[in-house]
TIVO-693972 format. One record per residue: x, y, z of N, C-alpha, C, CB in turn; residue number from 1; residue in one letter. Coordinates in nm, 4 decimals. Glycine has a CB too. Layout:
NODE       n_x       n_y       n_z      ca_x      ca_y      ca_z       c_x       c_y       c_z      cb_x      cb_y      cb_z    n  res
NODE         X         Y         Z         X         Y         Z         X         Y         Z         X         Y         Z  NUM    a
...
//
This chain:
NODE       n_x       n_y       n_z      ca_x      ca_y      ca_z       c_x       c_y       c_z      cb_x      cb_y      cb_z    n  res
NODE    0.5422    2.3119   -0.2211    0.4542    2.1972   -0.2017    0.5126    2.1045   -0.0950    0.4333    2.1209   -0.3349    1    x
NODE    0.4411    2.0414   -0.0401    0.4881    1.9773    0.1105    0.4875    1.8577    0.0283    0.3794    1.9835    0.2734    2    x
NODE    0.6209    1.7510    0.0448    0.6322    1.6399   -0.0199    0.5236    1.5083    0.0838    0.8141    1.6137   -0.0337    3    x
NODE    0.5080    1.3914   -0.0351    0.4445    1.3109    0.0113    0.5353    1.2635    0.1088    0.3922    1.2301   -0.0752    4    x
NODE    0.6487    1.2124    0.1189    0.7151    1.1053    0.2599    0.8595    1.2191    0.3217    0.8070    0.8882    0.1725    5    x
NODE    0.8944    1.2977    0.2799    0.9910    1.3819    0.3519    0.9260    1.4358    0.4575    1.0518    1.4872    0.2735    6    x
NODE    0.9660    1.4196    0.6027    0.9206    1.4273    0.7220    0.9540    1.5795    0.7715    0.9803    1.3130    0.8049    7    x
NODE    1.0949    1.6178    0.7233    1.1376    1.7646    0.6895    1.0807    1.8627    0.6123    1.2394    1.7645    0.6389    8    x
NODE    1.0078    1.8060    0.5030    0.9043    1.9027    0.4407    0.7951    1.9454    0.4389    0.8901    1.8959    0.3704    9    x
NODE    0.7540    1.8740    0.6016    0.5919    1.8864    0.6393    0.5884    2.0316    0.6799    0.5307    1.7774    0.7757   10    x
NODE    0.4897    2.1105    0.6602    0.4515    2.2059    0.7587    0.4357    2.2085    0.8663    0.3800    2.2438    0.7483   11    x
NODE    0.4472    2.3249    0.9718    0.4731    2.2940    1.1282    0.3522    2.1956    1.1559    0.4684    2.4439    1.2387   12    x
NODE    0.3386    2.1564    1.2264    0.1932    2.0857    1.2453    0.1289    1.9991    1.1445    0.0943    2.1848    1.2638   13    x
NODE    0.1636    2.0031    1.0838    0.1104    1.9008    0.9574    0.1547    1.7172    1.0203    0.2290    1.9552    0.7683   14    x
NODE    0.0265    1.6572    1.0239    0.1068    1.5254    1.0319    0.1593    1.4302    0.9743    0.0754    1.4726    1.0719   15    x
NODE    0.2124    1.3652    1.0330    0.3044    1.3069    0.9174    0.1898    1.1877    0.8705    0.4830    1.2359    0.9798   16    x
NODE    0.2787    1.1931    0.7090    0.1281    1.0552    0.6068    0.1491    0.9061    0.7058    0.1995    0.9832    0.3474   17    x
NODE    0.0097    0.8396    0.7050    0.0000    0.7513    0.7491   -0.0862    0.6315    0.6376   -0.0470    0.7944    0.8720   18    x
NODE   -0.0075    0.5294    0.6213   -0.0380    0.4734    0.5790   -0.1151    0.3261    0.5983    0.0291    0.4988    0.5434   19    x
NODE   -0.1924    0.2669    0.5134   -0.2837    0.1430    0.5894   -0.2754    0.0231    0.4957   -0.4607    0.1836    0.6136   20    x
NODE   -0.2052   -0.0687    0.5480   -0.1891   -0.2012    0.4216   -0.3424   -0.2932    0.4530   -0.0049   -0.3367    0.4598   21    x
NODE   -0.3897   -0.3228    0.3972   -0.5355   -0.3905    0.4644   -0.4812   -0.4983    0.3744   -0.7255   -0.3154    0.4383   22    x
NODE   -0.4978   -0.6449    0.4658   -0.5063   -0.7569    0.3605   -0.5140   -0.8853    0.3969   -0.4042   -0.7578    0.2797   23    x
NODE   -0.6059   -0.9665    0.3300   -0.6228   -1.0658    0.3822   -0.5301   -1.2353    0.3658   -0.7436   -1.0572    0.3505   24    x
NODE   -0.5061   -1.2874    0.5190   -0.4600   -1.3821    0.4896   -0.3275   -1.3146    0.5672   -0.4742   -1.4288    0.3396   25    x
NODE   -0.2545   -1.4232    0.6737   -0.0951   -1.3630    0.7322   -0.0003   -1.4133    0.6398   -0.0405   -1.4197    0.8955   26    x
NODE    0.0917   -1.4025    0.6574    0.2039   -1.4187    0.6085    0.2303   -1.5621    0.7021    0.3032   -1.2816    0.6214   27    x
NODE    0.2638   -1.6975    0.6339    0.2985   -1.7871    0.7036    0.4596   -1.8195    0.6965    0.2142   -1.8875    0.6694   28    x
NODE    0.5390   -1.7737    0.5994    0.6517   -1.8064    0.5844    0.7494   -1.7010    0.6231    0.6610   -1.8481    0.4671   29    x
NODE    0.8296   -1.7654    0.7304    0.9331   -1.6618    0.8214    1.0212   -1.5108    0.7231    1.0836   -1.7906    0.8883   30    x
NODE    1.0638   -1.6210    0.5628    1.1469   -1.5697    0.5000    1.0368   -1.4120    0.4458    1.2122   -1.6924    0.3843   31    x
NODE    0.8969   -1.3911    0.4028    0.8078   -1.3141    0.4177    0.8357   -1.2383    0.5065    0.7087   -1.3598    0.4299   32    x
NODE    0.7603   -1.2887    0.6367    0.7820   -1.2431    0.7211    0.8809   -1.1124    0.7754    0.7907   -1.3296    0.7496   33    x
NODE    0.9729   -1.1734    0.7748    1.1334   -1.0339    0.7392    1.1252   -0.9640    0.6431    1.2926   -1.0839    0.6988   34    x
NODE    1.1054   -1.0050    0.5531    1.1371   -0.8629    0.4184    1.0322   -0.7859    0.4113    1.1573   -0.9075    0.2446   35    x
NODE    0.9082   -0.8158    0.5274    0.7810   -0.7447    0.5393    0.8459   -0.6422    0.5502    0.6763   -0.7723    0.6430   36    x
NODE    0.9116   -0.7075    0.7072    0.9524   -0.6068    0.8550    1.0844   -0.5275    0.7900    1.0106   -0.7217    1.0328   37    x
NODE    1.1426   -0.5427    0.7438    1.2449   -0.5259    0.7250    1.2090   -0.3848    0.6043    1.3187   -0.6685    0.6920   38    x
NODE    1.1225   -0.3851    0.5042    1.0957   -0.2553    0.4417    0.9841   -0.1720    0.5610    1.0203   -0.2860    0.2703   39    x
NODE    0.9131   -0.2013    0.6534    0.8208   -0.1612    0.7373    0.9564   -0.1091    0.8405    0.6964   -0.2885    0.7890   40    x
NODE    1.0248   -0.1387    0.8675    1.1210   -0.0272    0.9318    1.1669    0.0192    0.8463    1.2238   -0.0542    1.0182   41    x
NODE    1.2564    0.0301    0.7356    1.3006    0.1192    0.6727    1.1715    0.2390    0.6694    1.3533    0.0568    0.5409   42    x
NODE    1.0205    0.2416    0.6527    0.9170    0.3233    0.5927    0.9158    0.4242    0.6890    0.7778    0.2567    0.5668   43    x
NODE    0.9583    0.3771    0.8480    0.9664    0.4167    0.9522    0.9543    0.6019    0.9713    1.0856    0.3472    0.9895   44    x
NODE    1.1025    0.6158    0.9122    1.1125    0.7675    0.9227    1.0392    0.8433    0.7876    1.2818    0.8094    0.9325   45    x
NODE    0.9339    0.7566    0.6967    0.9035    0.8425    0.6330    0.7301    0.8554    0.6899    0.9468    0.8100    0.4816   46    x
NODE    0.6903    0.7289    0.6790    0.5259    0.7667    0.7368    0.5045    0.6523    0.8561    0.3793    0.7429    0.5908   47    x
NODE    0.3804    0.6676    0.8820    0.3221    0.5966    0.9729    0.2092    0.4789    0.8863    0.2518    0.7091    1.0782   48    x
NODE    0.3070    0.3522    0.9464    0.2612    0.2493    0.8556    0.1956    0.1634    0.9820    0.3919    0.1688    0.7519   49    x
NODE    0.0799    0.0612    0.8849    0.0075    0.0315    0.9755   -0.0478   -0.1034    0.8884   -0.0901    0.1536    1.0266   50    x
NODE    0.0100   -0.2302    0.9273   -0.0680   -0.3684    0.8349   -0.1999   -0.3997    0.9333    0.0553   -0.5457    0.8212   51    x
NODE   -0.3028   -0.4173    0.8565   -0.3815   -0.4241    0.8982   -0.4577   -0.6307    0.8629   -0.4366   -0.2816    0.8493   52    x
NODE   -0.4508   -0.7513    0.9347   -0.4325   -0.8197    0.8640   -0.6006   -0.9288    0.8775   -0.2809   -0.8674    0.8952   53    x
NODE   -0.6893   -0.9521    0.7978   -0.8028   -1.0113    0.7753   -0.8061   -1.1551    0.7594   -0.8521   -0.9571    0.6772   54    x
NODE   -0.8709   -1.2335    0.8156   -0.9002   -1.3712    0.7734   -0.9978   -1.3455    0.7018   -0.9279   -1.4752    0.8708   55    x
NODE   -0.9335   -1.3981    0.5575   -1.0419   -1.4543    0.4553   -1.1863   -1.4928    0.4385   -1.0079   -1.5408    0.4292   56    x
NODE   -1.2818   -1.4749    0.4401   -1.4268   -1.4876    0.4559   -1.5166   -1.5870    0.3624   -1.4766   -1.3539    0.4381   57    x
NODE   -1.6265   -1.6154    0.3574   -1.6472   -1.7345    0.2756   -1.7015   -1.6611    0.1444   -1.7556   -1.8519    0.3467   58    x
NODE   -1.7238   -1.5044    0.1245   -1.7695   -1.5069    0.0224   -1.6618   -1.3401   -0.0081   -1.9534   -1.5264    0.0237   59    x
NODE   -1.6281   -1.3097   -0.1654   -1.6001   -1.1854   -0.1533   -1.6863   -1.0818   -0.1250   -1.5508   -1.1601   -0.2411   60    x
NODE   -1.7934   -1.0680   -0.1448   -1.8955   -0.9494   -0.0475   -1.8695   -0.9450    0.0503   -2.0325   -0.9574   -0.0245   61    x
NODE   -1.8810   -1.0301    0.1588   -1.8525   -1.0342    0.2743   -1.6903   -1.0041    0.3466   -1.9021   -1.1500    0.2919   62    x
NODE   -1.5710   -1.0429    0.2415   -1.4598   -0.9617    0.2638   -1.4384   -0.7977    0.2250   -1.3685   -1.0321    0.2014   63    x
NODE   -1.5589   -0.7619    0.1142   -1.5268   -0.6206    0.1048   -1.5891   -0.5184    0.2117   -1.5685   -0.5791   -0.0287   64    x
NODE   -1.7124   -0.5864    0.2776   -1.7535   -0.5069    0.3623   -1.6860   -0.5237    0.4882   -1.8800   -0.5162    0.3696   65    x
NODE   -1.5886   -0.6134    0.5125   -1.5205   -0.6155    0.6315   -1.3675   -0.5178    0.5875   -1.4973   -0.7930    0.6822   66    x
NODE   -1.3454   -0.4988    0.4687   -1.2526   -0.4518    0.4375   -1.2832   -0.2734    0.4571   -1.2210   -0.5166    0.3042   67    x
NODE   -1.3827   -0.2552    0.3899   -1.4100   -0.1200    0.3853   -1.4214   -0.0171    0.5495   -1.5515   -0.1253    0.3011   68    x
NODE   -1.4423   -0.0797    0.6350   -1.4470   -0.0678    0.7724   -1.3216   -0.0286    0.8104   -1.4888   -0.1838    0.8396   69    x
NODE   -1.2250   -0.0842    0.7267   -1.0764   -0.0478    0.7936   -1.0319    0.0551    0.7286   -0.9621   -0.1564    0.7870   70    x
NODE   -1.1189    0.1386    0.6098   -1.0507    0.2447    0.5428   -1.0163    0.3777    0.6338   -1.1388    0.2826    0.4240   71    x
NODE   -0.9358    0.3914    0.6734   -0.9078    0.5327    0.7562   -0.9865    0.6647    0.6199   -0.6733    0.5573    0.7907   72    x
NODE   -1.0605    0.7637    0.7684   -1.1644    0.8527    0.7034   -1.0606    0.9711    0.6077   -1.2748    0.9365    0.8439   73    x
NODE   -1.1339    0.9512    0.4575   -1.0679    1.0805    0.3852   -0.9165    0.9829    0.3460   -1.0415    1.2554    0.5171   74    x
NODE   -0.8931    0.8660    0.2979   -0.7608    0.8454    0.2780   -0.8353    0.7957    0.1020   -0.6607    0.7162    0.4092   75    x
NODE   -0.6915    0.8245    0.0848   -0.7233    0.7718   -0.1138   -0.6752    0.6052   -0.0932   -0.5682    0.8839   -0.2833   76    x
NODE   -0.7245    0.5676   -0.1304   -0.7310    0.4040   -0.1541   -0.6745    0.3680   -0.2960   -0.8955    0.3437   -0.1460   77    x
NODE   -0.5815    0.2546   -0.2604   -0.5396    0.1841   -0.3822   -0.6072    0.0446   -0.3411   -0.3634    0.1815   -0.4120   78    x
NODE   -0.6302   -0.0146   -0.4699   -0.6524   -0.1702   -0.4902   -0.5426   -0.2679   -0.5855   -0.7992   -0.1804   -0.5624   79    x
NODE   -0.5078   -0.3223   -0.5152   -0.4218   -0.3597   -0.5775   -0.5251   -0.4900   -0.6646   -0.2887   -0.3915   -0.4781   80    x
NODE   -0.4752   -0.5037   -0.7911   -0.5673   -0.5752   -0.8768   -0.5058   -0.6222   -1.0166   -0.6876   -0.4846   -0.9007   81    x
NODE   -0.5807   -0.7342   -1.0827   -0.4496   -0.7768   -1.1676   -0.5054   -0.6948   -1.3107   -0.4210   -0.9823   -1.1874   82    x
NODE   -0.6248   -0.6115   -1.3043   -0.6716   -0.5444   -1.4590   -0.6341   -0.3931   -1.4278   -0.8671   -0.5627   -1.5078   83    x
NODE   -0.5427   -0.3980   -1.3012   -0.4864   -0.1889   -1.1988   -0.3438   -0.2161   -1.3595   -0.3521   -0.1931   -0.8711   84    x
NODE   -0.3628   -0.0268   -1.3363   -0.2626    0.0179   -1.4323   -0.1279   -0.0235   -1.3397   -0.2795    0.1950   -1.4776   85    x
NODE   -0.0194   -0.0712   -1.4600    0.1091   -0.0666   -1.4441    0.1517    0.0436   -1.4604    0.1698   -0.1398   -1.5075   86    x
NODE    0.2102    0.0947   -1.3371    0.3775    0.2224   -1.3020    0.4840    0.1714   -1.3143    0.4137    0.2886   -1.1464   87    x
NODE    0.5614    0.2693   -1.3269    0.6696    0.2545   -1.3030    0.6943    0.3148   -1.1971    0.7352    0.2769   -1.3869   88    x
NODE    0.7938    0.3088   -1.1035    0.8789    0.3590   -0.9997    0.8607    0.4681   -1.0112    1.0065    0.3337   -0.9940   89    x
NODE    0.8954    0.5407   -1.0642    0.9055    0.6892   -1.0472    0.7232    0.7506   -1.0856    1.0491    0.7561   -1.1781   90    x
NODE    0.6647    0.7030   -1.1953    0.4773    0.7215   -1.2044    0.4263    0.7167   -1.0307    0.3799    0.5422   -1.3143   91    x
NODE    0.4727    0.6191   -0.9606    0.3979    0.5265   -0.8621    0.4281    0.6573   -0.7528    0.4731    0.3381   -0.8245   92    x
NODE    0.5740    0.6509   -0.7502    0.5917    0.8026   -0.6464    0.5472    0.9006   -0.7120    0.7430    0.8560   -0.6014   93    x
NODE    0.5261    0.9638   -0.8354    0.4989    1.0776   -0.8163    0.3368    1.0884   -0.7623    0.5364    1.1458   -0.9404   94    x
NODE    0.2639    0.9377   -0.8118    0.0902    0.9253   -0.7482    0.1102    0.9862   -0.6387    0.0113    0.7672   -0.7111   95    x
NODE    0.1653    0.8611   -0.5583    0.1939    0.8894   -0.4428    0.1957    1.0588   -0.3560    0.3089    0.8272   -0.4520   96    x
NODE    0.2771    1.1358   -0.3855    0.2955    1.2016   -0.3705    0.2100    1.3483   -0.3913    0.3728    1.1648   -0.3993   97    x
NODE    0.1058    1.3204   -0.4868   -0.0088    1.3959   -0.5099   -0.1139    1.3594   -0.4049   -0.0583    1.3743   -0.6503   98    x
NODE   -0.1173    1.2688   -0.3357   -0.2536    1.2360   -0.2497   -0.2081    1.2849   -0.1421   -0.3104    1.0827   -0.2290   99    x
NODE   -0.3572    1.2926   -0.0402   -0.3179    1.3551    0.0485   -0.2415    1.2790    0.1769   -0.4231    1.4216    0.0747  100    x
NODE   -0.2412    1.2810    0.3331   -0.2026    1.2447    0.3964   -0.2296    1.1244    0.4410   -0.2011    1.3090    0.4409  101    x
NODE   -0.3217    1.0567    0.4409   -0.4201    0.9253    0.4334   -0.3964    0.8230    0.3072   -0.5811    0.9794    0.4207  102    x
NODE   -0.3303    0.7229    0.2947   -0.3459    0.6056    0.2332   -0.3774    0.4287    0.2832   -0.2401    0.6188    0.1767  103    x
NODE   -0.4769    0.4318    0.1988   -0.5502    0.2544    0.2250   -0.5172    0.1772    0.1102   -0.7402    0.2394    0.2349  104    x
NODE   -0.4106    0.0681    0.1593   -0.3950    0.0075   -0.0093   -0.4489   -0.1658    0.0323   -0.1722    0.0176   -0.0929  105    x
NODE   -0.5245   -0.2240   -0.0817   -0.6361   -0.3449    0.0004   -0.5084   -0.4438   -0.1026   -0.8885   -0.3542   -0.0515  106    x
NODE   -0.5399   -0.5281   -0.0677   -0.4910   -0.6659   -0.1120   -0.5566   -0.7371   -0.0836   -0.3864   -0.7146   -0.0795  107    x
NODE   -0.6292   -0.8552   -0.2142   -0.7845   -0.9215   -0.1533   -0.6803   -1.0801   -0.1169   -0.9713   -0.9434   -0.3221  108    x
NODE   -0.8050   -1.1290   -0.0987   -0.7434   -1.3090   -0.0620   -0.6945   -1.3410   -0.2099   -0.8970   -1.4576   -0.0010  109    x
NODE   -0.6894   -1.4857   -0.1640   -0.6642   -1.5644   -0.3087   -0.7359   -1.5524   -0.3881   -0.6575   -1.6876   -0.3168  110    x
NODE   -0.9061   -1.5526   -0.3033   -1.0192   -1.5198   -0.4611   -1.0530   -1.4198   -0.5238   -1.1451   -1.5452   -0.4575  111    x
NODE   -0.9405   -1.3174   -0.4925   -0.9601   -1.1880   -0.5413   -1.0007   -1.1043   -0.5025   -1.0023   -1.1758   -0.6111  112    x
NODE   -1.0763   -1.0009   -0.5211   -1.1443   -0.8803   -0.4343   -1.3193   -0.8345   -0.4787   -1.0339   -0.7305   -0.4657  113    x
NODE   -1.3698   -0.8501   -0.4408   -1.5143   -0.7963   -0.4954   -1.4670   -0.6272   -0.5511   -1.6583   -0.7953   -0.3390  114    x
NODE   -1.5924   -0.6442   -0.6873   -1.5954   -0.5432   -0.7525   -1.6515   -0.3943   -0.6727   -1.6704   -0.5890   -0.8630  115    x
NODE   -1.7100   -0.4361   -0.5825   -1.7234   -0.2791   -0.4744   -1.6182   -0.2204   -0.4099   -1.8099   -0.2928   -0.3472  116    x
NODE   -1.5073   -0.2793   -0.3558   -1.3902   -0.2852   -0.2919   -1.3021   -0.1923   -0.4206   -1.3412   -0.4595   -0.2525  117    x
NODE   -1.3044   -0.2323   -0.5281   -1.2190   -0.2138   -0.6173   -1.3135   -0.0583   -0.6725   -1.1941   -0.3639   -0.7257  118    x
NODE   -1.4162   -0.0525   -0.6462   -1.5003    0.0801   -0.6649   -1.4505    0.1826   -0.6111   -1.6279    0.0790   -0.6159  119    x
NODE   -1.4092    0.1434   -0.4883   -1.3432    0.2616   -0.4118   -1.2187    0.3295   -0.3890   -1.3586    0.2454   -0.3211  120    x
NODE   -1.1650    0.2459   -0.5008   -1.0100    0.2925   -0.5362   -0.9755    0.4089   -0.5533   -0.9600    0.2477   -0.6428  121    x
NODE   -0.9285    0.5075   -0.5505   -0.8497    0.5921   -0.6032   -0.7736    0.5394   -0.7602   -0.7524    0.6198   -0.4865  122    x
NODE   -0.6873    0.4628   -0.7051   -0.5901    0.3773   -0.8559   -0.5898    0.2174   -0.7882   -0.3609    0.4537   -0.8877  123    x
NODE   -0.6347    0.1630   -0.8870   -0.6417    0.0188   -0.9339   -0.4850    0.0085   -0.9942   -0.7784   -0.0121   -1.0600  124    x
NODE   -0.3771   -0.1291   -0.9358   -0.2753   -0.0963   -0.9579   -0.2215   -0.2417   -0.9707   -0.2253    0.0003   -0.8670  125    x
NODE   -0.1486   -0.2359   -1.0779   -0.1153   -0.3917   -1.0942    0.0514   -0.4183   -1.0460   -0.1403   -0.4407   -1.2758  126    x
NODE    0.1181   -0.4896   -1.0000    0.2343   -0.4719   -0.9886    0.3037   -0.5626   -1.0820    0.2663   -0.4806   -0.8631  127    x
NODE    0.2257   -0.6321   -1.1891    0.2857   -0.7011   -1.3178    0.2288   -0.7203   -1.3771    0.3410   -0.7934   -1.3292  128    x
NODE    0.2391   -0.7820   -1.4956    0.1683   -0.8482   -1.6110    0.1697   -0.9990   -1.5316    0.2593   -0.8360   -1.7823  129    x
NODE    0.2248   -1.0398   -1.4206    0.2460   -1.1851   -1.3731    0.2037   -1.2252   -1.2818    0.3472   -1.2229   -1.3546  130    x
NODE    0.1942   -1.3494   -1.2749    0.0918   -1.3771   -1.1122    0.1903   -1.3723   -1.0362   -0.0027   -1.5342   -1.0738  131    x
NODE    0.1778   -1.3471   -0.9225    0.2314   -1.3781   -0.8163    0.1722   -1.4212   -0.6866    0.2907   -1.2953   -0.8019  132    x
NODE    0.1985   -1.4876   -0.5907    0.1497   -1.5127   -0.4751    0.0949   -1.4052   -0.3717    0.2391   -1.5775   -0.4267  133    x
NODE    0.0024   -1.4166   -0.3068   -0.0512   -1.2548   -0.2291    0.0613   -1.2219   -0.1338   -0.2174   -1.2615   -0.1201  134    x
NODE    0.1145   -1.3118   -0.1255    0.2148   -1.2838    0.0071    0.3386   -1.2192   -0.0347    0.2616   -1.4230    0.0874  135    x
NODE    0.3774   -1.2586   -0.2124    0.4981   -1.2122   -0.2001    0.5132   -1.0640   -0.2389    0.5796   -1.2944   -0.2724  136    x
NODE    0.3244   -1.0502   -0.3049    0.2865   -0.9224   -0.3913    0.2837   -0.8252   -0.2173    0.0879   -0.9423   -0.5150  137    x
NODE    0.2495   -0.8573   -0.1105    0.3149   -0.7768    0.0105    0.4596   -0.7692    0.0428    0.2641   -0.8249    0.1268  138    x
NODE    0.5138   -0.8112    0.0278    0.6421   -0.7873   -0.0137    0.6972   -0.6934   -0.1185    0.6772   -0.8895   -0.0431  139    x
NODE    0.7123   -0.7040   -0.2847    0.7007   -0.6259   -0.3408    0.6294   -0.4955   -0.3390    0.6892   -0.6756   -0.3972  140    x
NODE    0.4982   -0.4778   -0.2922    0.4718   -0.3492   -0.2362    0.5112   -0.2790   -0.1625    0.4030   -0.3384   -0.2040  141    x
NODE    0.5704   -0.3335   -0.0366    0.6143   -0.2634    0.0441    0.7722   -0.2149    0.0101    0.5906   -0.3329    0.1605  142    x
NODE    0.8021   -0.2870   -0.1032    0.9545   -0.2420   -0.1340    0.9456   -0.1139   -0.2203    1.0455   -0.3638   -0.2209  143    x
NODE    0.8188   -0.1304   -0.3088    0.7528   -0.0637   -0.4141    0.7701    0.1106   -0.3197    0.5623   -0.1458   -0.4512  144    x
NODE    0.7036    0.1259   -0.2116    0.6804    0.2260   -0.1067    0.7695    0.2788   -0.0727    0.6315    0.1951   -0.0063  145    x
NODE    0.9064    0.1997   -0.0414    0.9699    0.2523    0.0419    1.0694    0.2936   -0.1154    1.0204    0.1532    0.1895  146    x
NODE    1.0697    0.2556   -0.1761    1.1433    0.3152   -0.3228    1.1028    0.4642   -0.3452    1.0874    0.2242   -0.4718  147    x
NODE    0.9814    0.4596   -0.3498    0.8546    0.5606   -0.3670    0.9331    0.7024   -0.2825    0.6762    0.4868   -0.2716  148    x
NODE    0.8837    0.6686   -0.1614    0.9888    0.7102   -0.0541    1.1490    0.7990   -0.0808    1.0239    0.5694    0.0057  149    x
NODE    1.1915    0.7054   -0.1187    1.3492    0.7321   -0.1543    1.3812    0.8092   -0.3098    1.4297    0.5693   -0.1563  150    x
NODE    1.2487    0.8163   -0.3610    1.2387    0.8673   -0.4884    1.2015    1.0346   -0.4571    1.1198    0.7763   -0.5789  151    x
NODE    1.1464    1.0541   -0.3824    1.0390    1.1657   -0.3289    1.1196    1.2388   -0.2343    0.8958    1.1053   -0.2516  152    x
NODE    1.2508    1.1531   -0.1981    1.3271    1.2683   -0.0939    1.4632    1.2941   -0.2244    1.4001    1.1792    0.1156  153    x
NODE    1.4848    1.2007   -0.2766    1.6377    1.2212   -0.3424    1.7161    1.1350   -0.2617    1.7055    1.3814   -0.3373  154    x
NODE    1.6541    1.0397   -0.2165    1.7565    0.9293   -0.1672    1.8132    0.8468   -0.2698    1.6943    0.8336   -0.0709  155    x
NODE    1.9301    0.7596   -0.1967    2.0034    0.6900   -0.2840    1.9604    0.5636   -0.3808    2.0933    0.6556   -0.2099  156    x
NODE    1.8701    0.4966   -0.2733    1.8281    0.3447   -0.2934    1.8012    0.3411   -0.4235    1.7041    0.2891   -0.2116  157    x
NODE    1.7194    0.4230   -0.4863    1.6691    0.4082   -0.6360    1.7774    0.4524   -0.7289    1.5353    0.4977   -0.6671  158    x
NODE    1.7807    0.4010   -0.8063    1.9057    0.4655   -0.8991    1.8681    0.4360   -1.0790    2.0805    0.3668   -0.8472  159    x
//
């Protein structure tokens, strides 16, 4: 089986997974900012990552249909959402790792995400029982990934 993020285990020609963060609202705080970038290079040598970033809209309909536009064709979609099943680390990679080469994971604004958006999920996915801020829940995801990552090759990071 050709692993989800080992770049060595692709088949000749096979391309490598590319992934799509869609989400609305930038990151205003520098300290963000870095620990974006900072797991977005580490993801580097495993896929092709790609933030994709939305200003907020006045209504959620109107953010899901601007959202859905950015789904790369044939990718499994996550929503991230606060009623999405809780993984664990190792659940999350092995998902991971069953889909195909294409992933879209949405992150709505502050007011949440319209229920069509969240229709098109693949996995609805909570990353706590706790609130957190959208900005820092991009953060934690992307650490979430690159764990994922390091889980899926036999790297060290996870332990």
């Amino acid at each position: 089986m050709i692993s989800l993020t080992d770049p060595t285990s692709r088949a000749k020609g096979t391309p490598m997974r590319h992934v799509t963060l869609i989400a609305f609202g930038k990151l205003k705080e520098p300290w963000l900012r870095a620990a974006c970038a900072e797991y977005e290079k580490r993801l580097v040598g495993y896929c092709k990552f790609e933030t994709v970033e939305l200003s907020p809209l006045r209504t959620l309909e109107e953010e899901a249909q601007l959202a859905t536009g950015k789904i790369p064709r044939q990718a499994s979609v996550i929503a991230l959402c606060i009623e999405g099943r809780q993984l664990s680390s190792e659940q999350f990679a092995a998902w991971l790792g069953a889909q195909p080469n294409e992933i879209a994971i949405f992150i709505g604004s502050s007011n949440g995400m319209d229920e069509s958006l969240k229709a098109k999920a693949n996995l609805r996915l909570s990353l706590s029982g706790m609130t957190f801020p959208h900005q820092l829940a991009r953060v934690m995801l992307l650490e979430q990934l690159y764990r994922a990552c390091q889980i899926n090759t036999g790297g060290k990071y996870h332990k």
